[in-house]
C-alpha positions as a Markdown table, in Angstrom:
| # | Residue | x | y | z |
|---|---|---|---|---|
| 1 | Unk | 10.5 | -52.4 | 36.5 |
| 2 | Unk | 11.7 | -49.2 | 37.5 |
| 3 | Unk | 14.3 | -48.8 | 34.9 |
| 4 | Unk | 11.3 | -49.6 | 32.2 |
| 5 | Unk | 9.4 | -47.2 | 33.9 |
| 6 | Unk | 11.9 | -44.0 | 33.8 |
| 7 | Unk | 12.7 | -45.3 | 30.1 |
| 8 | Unk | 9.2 | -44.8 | 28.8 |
| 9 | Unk | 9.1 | -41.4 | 30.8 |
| 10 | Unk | 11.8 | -40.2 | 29.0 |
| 11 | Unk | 10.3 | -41.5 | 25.9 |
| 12 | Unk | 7.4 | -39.5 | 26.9 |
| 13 | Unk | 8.9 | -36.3 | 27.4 |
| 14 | Unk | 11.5 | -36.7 | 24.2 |
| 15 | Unk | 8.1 | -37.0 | 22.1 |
| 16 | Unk | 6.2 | -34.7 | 23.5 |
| 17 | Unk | 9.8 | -32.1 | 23.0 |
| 18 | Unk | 9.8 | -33.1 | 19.7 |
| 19 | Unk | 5.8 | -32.4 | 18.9 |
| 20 | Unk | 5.0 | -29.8 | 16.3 |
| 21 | Unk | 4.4 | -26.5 | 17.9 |
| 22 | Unk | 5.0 | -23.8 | 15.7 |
| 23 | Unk | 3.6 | -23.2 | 12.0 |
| 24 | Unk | 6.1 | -20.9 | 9.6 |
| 25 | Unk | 3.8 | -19.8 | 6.5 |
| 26 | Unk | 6.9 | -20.6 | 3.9 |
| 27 | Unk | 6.6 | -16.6 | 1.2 |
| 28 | Unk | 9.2 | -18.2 | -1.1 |
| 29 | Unk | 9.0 | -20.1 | -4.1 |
| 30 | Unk | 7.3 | -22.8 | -1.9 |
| 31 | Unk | 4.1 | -20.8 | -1.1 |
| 32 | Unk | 1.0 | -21.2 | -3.3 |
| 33 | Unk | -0.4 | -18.9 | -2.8 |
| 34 | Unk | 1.8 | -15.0 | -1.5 |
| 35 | Unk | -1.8 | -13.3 | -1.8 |
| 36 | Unk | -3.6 | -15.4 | 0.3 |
| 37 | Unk | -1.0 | -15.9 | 3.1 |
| 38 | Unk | -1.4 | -12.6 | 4.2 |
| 39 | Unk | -5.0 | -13.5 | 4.8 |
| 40 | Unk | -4.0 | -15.8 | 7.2 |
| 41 | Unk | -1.7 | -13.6 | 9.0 |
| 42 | Unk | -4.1 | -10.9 | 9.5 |
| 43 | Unk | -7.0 | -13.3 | 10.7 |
| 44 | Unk | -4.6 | -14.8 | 13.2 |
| 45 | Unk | -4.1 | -11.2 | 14.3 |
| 46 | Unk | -7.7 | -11.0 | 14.5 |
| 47 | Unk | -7.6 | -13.7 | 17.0 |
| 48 | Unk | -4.9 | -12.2 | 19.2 |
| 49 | Unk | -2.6 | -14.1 | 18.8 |
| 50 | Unk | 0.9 | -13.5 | 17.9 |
| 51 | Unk | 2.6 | -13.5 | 14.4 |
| 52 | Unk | 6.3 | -13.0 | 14.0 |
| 53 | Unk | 7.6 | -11.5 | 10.6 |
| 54 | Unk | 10.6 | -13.1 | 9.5 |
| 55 | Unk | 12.2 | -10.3 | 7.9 |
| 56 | Unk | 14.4 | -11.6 | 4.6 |
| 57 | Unk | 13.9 | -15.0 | 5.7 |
| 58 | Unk | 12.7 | -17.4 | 2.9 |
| 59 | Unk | 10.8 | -14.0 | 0.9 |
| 60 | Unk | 9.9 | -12.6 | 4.4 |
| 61 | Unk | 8.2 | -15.9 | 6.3 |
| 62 | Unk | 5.6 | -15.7 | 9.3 |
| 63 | Unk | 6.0 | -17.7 | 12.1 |
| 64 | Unk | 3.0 | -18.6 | 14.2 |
| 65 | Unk | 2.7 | -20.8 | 17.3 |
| 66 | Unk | 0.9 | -23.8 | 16.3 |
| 67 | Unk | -3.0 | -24.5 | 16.7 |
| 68 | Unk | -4.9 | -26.7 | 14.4 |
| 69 | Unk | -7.7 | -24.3 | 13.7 |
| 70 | Unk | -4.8 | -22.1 | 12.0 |
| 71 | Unk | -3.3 | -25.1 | 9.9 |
| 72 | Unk | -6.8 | -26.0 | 8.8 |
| 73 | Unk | -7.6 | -22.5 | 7.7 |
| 74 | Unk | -4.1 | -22.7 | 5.3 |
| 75 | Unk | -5.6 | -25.7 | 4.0 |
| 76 | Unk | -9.0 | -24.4 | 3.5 |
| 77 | Unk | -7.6 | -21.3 | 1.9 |
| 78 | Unk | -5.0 | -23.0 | -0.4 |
| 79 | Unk | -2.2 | -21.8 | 1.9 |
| 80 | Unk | 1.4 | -23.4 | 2.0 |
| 81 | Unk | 1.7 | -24.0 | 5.8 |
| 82 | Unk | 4.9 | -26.2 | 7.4 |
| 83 | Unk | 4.5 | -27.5 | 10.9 |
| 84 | Unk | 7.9 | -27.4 | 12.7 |
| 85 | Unk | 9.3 | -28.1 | 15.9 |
| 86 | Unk | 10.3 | -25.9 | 18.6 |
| 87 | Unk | 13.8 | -27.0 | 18.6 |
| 88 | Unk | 13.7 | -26.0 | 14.9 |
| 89 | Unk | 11.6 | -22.9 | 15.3 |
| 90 | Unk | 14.2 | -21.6 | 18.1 |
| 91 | Unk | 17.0 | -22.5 | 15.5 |
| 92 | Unk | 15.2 | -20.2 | 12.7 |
| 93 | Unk | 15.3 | -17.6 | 15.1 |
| 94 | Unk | 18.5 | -17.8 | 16.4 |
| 95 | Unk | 20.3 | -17.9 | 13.2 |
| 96 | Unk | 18.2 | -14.4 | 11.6 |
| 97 | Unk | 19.4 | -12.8 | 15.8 |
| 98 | Unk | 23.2 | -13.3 | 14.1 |
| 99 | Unk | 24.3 | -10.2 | 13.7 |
| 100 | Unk | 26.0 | -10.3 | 10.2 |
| 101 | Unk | 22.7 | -12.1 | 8.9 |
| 102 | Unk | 20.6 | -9.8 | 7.1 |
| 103 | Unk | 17.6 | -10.3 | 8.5 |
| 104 | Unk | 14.7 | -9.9 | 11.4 |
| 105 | Unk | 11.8 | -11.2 | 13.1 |
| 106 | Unk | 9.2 | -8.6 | 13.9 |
| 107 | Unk | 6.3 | -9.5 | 16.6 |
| 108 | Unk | 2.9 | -8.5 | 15.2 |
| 109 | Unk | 0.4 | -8.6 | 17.8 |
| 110 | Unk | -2.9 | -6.7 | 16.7 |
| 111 | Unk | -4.8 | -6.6 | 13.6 |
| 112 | Unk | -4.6 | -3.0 | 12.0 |
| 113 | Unk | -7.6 | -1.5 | 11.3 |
| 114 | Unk | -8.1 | -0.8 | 7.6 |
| 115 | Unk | -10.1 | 2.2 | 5.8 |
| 116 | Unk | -10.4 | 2.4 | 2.2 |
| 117 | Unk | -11.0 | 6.1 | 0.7 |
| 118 | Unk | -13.4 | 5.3 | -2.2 |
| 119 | Unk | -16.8 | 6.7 | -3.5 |
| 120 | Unk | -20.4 | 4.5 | -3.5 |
| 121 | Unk | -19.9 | 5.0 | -7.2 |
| 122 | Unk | -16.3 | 2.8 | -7.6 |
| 123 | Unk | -16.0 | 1.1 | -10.6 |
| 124 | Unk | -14.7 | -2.2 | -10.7 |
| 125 | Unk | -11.6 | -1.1 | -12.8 |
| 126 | Unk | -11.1 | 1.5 | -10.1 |
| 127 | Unk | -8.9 | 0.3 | -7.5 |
| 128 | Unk | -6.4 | -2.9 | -7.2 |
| 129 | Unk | -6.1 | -2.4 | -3.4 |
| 130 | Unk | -10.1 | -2.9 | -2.7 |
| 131 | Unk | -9.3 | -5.8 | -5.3 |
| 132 | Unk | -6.2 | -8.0 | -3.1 |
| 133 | Unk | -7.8 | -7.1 | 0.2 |
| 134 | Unk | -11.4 | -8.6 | -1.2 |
| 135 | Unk | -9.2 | -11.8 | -2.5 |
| 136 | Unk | -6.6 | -12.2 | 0.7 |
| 137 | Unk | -9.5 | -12.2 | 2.6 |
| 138 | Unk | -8.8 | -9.0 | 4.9 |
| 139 | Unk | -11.3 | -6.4 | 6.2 |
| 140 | Unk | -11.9 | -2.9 | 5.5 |
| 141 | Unk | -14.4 | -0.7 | 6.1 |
| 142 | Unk | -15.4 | 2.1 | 3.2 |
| 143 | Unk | -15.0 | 5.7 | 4.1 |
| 144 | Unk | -15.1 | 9.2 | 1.9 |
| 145 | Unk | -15.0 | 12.5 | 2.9 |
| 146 | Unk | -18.1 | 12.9 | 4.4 |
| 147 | Unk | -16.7 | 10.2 | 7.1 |
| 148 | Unk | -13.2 | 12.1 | 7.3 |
| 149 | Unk | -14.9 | 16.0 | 8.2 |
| 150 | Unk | -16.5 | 14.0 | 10.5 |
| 151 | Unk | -13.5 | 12.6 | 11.9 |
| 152 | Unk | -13.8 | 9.2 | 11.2 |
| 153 | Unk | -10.0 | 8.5 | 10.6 |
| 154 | Unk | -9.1 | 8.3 | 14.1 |
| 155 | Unk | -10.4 | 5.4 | 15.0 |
| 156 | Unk | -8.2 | 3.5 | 11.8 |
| 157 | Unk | -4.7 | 2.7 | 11.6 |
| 158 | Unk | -4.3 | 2.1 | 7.9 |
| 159 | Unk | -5.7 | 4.9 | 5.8 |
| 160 | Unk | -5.5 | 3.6 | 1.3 |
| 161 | Unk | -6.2 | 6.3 | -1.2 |
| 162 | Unk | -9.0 | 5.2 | -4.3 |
| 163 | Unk | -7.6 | 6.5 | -7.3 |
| 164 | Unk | -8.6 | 9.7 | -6.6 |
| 165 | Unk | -8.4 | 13.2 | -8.0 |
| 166 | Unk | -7.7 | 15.5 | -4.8 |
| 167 | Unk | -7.1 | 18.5 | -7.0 |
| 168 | Unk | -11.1 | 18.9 | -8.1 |
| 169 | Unk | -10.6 | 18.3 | -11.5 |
| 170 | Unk | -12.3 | 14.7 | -12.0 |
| 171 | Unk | -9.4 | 12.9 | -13.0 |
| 172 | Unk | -9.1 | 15.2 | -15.9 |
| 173 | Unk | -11.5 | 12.9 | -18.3 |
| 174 | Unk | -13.1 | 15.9 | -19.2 |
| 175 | Unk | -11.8 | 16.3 | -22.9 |
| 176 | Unk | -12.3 | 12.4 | -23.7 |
| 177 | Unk | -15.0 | 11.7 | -21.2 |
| 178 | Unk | -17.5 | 14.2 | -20.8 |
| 179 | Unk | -20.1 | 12.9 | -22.0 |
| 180 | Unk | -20.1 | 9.5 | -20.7 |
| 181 | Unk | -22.9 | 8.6 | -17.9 |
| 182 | Unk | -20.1 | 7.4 | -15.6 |
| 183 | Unk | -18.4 | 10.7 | -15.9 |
| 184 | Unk | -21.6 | 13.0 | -15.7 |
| 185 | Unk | -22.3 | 10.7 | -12.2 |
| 186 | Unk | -19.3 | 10.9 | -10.8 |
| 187 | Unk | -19.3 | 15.4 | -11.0 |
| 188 | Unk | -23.1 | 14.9 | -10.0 |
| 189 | Unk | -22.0 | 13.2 | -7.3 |
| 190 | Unk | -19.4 | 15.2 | -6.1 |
| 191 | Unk | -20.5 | 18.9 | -6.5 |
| 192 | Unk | -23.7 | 17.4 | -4.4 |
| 193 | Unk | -21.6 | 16.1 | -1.7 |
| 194 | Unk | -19.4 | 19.5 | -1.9 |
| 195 | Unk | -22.7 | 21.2 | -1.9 |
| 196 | Unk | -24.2 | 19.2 | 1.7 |
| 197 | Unk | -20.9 | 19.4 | 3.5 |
| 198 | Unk | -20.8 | 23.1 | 3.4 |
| 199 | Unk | -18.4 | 23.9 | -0.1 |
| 200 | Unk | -18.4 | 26.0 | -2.9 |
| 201 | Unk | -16.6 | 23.8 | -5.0 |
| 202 | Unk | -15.3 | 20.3 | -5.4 |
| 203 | Unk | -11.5 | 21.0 | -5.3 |
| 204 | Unk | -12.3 | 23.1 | -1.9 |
| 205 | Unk | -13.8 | 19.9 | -0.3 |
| 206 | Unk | -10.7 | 17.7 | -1.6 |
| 207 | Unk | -8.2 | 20.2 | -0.1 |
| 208 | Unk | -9.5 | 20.4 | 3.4 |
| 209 | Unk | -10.0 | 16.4 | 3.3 |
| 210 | Unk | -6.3 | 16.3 | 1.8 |
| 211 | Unk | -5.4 | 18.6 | 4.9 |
| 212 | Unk | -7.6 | 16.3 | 7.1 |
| 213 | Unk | -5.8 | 12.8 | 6.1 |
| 214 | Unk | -2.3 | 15.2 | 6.5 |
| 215 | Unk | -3.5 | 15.8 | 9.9 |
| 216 | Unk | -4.0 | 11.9 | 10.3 |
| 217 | Unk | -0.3 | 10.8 | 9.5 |
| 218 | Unk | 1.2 | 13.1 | 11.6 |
| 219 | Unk | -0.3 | 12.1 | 14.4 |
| 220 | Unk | 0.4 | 8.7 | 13.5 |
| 221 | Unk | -1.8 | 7.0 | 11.0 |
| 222 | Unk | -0.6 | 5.4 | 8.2 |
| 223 | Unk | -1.3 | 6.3 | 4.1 |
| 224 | Unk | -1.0 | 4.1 | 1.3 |
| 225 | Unk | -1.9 | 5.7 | -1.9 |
| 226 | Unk | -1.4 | 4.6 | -5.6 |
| 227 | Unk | -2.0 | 5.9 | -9.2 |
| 228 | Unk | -2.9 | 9.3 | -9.4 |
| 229 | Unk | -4.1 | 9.8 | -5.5 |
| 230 | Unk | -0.1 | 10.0 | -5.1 |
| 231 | Unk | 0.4 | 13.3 | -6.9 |
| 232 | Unk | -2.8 | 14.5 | -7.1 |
| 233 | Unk | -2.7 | 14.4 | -3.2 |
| 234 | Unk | 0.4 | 16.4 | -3.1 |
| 235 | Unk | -0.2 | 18.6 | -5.7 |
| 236 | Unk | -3.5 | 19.7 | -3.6 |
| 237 | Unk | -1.7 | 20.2 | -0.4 |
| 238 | Unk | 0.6 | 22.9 | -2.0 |
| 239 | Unk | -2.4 | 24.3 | -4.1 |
| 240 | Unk | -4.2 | 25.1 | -0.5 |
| 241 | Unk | -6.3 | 28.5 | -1.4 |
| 242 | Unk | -5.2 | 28.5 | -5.3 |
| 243 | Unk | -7.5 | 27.6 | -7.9 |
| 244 | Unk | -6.0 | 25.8 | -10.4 |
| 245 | Unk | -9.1 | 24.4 | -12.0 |
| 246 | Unk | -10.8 | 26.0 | -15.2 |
| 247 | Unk | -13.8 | 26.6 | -15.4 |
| 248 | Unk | -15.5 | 23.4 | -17.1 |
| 249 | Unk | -14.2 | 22.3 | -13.9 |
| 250 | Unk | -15.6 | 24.8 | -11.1 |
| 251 | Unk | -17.2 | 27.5 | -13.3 |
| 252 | Unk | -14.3 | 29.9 | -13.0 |
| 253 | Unk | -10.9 | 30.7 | -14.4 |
| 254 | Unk | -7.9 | 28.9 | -12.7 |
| 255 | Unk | -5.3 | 31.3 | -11.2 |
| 256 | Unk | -2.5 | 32.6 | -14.0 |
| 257 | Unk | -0.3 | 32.7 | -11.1 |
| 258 | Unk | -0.8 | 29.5 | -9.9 |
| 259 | Unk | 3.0 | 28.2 | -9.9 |
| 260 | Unk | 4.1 | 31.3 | -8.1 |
| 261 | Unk | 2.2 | 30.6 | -4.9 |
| 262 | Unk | 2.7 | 26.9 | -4.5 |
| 263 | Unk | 3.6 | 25.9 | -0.8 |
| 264 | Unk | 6.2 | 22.7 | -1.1 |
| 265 | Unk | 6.2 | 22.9 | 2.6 |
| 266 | Unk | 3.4 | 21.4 | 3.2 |
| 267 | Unk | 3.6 | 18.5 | 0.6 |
| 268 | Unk | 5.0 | 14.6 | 1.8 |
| 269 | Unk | 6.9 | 13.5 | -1.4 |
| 270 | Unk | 7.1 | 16.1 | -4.1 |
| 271 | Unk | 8.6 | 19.8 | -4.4 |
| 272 | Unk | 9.0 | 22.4 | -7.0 |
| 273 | Unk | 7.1 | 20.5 | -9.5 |
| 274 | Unk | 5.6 | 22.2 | -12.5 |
| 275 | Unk | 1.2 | 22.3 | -12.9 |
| 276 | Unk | -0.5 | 21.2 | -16.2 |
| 277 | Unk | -3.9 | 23.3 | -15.8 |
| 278 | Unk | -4.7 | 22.7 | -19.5 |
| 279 | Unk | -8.1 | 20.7 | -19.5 |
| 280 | Unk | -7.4 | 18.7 | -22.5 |
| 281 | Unk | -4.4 | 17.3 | -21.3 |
| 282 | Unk | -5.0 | 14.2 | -19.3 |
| 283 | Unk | -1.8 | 15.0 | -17.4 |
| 284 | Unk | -1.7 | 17.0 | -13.3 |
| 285 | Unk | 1.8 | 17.9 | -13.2 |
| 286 | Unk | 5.4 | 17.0 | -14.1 |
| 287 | Unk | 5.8 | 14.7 | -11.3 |
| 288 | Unk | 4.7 | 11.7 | -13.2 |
| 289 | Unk | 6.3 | 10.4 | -16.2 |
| 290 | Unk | 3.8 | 8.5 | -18.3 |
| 291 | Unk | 3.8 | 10.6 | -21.1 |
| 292 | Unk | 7.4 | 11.2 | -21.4 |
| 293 | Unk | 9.3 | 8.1 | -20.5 |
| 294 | Unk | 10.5 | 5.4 | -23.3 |
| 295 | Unk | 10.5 | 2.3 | -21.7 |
| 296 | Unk | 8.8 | -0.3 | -23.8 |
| 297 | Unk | 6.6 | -3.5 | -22.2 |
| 298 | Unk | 9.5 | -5.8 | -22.4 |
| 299 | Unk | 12.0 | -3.9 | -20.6 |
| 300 | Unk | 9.7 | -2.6 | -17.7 |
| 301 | Unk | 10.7 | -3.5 | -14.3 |
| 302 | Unk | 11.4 | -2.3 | -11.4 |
| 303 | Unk | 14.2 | -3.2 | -8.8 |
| 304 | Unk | 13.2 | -3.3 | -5.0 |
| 305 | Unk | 16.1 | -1.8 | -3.1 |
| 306 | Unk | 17.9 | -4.5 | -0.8 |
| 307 | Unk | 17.9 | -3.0 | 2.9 |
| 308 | Unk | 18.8 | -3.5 | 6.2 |
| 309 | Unk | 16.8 | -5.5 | 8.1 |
| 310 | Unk | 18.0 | -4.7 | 11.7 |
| 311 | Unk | 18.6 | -1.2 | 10.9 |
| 312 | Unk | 16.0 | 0.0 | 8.6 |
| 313 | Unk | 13.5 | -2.2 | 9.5 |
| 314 | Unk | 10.6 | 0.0 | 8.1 |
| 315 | Unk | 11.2 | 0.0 | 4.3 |
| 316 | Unk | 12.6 | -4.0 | 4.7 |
| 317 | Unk | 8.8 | -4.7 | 6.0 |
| 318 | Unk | 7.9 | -3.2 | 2.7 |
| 319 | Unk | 9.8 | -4.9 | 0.3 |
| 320 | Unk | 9.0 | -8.1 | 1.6 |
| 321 | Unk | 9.0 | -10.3 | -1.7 |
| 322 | Unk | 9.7 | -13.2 | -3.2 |
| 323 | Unk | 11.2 | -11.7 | -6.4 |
| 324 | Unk | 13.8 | -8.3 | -6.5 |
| 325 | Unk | 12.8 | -7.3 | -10.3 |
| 326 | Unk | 9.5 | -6.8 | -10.4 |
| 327 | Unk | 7.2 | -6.3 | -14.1 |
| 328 | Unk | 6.4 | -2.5 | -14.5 |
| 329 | Unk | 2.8 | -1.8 | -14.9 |
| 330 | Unk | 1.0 | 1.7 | -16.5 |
| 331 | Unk | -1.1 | 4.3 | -14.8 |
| 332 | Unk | -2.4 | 7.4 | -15.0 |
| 333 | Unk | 0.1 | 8.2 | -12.9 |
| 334 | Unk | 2.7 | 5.1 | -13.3 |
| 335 | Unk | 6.3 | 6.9 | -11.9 |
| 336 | Unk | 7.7 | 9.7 | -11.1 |
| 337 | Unk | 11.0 | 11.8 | -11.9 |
| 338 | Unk | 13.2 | 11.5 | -9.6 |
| 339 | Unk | 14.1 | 15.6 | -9.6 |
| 340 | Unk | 10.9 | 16.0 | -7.8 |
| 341 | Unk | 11.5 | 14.1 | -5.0 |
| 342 | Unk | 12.6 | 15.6 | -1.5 |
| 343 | Unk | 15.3 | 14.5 | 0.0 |
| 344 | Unk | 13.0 | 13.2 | 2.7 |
| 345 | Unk | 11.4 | 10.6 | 0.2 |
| 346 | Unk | 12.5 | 6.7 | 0.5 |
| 347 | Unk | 13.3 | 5.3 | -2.8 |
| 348 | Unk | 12.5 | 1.2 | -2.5 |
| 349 | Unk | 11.7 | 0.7 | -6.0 |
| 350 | Unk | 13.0 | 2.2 | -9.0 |
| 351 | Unk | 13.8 | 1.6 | -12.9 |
| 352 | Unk | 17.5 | 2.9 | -13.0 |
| 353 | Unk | 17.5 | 3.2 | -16.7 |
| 354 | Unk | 14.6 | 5.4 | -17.2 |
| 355 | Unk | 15.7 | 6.7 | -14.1 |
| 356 | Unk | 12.3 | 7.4 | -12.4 |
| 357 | Unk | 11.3 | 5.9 | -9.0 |
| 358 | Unk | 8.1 | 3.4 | -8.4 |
| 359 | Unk | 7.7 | 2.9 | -4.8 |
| 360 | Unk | 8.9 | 5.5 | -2.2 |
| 361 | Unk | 7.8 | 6.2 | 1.5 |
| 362 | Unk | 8.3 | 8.6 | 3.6 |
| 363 | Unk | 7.6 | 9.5 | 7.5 |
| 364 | Unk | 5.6 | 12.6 | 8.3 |
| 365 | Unk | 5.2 | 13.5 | 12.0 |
| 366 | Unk | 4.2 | 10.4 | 14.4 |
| 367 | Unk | 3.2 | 9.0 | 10.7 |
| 368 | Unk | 3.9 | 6.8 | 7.4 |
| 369 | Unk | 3.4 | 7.1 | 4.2 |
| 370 | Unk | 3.9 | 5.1 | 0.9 |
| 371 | Unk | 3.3 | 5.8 | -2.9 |
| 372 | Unk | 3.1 | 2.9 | -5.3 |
| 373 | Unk | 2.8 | 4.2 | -9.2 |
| 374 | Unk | 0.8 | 2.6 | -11.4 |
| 375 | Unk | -3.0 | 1.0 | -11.6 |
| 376 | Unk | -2.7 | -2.5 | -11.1 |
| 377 | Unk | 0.0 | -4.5 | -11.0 |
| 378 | Unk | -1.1 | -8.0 | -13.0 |
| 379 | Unk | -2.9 | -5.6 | -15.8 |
| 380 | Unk | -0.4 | -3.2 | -17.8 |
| 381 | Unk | -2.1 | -0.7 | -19.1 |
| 382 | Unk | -5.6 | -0.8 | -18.0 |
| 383 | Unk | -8.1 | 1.0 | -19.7 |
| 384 | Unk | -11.2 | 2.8 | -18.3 |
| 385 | Unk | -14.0 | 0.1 | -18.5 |
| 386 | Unk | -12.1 | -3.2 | -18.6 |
| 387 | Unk | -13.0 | -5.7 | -16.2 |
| 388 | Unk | -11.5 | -6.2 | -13.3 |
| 389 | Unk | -8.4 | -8.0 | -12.7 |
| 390 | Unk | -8.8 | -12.1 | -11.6 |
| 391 | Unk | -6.7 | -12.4 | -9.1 |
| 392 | Unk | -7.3 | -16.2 | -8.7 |
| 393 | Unk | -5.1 | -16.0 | -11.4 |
| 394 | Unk | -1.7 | -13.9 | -10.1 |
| 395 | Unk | -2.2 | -16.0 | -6.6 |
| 396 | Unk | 1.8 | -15.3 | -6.5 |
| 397 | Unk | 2.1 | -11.9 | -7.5 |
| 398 | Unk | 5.3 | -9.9 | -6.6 |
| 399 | Unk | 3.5 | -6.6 | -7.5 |
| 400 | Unk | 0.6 | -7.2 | -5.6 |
| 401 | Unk | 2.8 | -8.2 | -2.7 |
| 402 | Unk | 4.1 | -4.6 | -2.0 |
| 403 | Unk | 0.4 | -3.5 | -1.1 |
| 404 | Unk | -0.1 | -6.0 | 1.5 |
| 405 | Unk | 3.2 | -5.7 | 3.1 |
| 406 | Unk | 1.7 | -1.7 | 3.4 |
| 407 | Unk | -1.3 | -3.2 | 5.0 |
| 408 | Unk | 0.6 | -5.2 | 7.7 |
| 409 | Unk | 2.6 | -3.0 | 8.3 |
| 410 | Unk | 1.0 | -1.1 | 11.4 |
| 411 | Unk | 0.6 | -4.3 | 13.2 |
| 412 | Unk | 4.6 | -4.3 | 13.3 |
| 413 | Unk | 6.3 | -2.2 | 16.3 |
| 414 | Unk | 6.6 | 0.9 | 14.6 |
| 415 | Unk | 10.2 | 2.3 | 14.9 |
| 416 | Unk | 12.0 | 5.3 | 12.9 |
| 417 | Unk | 14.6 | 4.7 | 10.4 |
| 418 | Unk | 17.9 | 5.0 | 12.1 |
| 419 | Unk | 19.9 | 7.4 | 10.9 |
């Protein structure tokens, strides 16, 4: 009797061992949905609990300690979810701690708070980050510079950039766009704005927010900026006190001298770049290469640069994928030339033959930052007034995947690049 008894003890404890107790969120070829999964790791952070990135394991996995509200939620939200043991889970782990294994786990522990940079009037063509955040599922909250003088950006941790014009000159539509209700809102809107905060001008307000979000990253935020808020904010941190809009613009001449009083100092990415101050060129600077580069739709990808996971731990968080070549996509600012770059500046993505870089970061201070070329990754050349990209229908999109490993990002222990 006391033999069966100790038998069906250890039967009992053997089975309870072997119970499922951890869930690992598969970002391979066997999750349905990438997007979507990151929706699930950012609610779980929500909910305190712990989330482990798997750094280069199986497209950059997360590992979760089981609870069946979390599986259900995967189901509900179309999410490939694998319930595994602790004896396995440990294994997992173990085998990434080798040290000639190129790979991590990262503990995430707290949802970053998110803040979007866009006007009320955003159009719906405007910006693919407000676009994956709205379909994974995460939250943000809408700022603009109103909220930043007011200083509103300390109380986020992630900071995106609309596609916005920080150098005052409203995108430079003007010569093609002038007319068109849009356009006339969007200056309306502005010069008012410019007006109530205390300005003279438009590009005076975008320099001191420019300065203000400069202010942010150094003392430790995080900015994630795409399209032409990448140069357009550089471009206006080394134009501080210059005018280098015409008059259509901000009802005066633009410096002649513009170029010769540049500050590269203060700038994150770029130096000694060249201006383009004409107003019917729909171009800011030389820093981007959209009008020069001859790369036809076939051949454009990028490569994601392959890096290592226990010693550069930052931009392996970023490049988090499923896929290595990812399918180029247009902007109005899509690239940039690699000549312009500081040596400070991070290449993780880059088109080697047309020798231009697509995705760099950089640290500034106690801060990040990271610049992604292009509009929208599932749309090639979007055009002003197209609808908005479905992204029910790119659930597994490499390109879109680079934005929300920026927005997890500052959950993850935050350590320098070692040098």
């Amino acid at each position: 009797m006391k033999l069966k008894l100790f038998i069906s003890i250890v039967i009992l404890l053997l089975s309870f061992q072997a119970k499922s107790i951890s869930l690992l969120i598969p970002m391979d070829d066997a999750q349905k949905n990438h997007l979507k999964a990151y929706g699930i790791a950012f609610w779980v952070l929500e909910n305190d609990i712990e989330v482990k990135w798997l750094l280069n394991y199986r497209g950059g996995s997360f590992l979760i300690q089981y609870a069946n509200e979390i599986e259900n939620e995967c189901v509900i939200r179309g999410v490939s979810v694998e319930s595994i043991t602790d004896t396995e889970a440990a294994a997992i782990l173990d085998g990434i701690a080798q040290p000639d294994v190129n790979q991590d786990a990262v503990a995430m522990n707290k949802a970053p708070k998110i803040a979007v940079y866009s006007p009320s009037n955003k159009q719906p063509w405007d910006d693919a980050v407000t676009l994956v955040l709205t379909y994974a599922e995460i939250n943000y909250d809408v700022i603009y510079d109103e909220e930043i003088l007011n200083g509103d950006l300390t109380e986020y941790d992630w900071l995106h950039l609309h596609h916005e014009d920080f150098t005052g000159q409203f995108g430079k539509f003007w010569r093609v766009y002038q007319n068109a209700p849009w356009y006339q809102q969007d200056v309306a809107i502005n010069r008012a704005l410019a007006q109530k905060l205390g300005f003279m001008k438009v590009s005076e307000m975008k320099s001191f927010v420019a300065r203000e979000i400069s202010k942010y990253v150094v003392n430790g935020g995080f900015l994630f900026a795409m399209c032409a808020a990448t140069d357009t904010y550089d471009i206006s941190l080394a134009a501080v006190g210059i005018d280098i809009c015409e008059s259509m613009f901000d009802g005066d001449p633009a410096d002649k001298h513009a170029h010769e009083h540049l500050d590269f100092s203060n700038t994150f990415a770029f130096e000694n770049f060249v201006l383009n101050m004409d107003p019917y060129v729909y171009e800011f600077s030389n820093i981007d290469v959209t009008n020069t580069r001859k790369v036809v739709r076939e051949n454009d990808y990028f490569t994601l640069f392959d890096f290592s996971a226990k010693w550069d731990p930052i931009p392996t968080m970023l490049c988090q994928n499923h896929r290595n070549l990812i399918k180029g996509f247009m902007g109005q600012t899509t690239a940039y030339r690699k000549d312009v770059l500081k040596s400070s500046s991070l290449i993780m993505g880059e088109n080697k033959a047309a020798n231009e870089a697509r995705y760099i970061h950089g640290e500034q201070g106690k801060g990040f930052w990271t610049f992604y070329g292009g509009h929208d990754p599932e749309d090639y050349r979007h055009l002003v007034g197209d609808p908005p990209t479905d992204l029910s229908l790119f659930p597994n999109s490499p390109g879109y995947r680079l934005i929300l490993n920026n927005v997890l990002f500052p959950a993850a222990k935050k350590k320098k690049r070692k040098t």
